[in-house]
C-alpha positions as CSV (number, residue, x, y, z in Angstrom):
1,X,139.2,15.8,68.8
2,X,141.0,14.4,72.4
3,X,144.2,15.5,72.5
4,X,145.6,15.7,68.5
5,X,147.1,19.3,67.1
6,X,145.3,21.1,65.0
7,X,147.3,19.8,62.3
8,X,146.6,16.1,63.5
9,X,143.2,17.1,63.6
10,X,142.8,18.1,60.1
11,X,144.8,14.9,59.4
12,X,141.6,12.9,60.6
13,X,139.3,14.8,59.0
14,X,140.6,14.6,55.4
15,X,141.4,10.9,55.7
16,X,138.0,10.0,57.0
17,X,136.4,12.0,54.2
18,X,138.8,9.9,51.9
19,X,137.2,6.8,53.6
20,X,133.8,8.0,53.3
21,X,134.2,8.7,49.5
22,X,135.6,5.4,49.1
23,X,133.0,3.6,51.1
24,X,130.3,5.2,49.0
25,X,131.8,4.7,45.7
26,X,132.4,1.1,46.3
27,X,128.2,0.7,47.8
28,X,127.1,2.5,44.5
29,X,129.6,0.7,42.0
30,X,130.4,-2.7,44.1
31,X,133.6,-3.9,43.8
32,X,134.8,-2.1,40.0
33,X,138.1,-1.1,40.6
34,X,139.2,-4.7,42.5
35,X,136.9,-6.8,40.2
36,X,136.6,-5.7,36.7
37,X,134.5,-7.3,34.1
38,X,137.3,-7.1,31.7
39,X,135.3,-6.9,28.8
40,X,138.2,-4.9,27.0
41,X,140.9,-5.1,29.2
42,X,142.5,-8.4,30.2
43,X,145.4,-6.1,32.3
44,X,145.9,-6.9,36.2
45,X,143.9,-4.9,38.7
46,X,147.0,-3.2,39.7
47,X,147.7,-1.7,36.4
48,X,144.4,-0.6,35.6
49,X,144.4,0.9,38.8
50,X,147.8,2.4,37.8
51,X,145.8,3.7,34.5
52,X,143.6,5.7,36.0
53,X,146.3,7.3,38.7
54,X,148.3,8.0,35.3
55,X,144.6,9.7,33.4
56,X,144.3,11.6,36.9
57,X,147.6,12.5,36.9
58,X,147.5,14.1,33.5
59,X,144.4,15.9,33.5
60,X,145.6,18.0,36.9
61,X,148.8,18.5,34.6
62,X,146.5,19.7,31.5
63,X,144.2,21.5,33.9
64,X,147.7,23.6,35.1
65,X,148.6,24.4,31.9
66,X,145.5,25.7,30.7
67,X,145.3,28.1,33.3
68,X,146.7,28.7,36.1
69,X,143.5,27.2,37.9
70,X,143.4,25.8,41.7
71,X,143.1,22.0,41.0
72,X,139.1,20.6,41.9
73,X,139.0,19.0,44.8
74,X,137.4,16.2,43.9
75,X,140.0,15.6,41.3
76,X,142.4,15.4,44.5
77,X,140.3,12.9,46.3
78,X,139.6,11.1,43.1
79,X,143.7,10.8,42.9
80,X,143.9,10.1,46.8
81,X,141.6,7.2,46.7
82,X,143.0,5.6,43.7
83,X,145.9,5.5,45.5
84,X,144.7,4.0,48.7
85,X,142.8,1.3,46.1
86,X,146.3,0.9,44.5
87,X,147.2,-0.4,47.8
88,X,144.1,-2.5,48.4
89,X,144.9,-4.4,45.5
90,X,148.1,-5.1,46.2
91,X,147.7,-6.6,49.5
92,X,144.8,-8.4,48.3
93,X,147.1,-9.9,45.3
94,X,147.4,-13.3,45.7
């Protein structure tokens, strides 16, 4: 990868595959996260957003607890690209 570190280079793989997870999620689902039906919920994007970074955040803190059990990967990308999505939202706010 050009000139970057190994480090740097890792860097670019794991936030591509971020970007690729997002990319596909949003093809297969459209536009859920950013445009909810709101059916139940009549909260802003950002905070149900923020709802599922908090559900995320307290299943890898259950899933510690239980056992002392490396944390699924997917729940880390899961987590990662809520948060990028958190930021989406935000700049899209009008």
């Amino acid at each position: 990868m050009g000139d970057f570190t190994a480090v740097q280079a890792e860097i670019v793989r794991v936030t591509d595959e971020i970007r690729d997870l997002l990319l596909a999620k949003n093809r297969e689902y459209g536009n859920s996260a950013l445009e909810p039906i709101g059916v139940f919920s009549c909260a802003s994007v950002v905070e149900q957003i923020e709802t599922r970074i908090d559900d995320k955040l307290a299943r890898i803190r259950a899933t510690r607890r239980m056992a002392e059990v490396k944390i699924h990967e997917d729940t880390e990308a899961d987590l990662i690209g809520y948060l990028v999505l958190l930021r989406v939202a935000r700049r899209l706010a009008p």
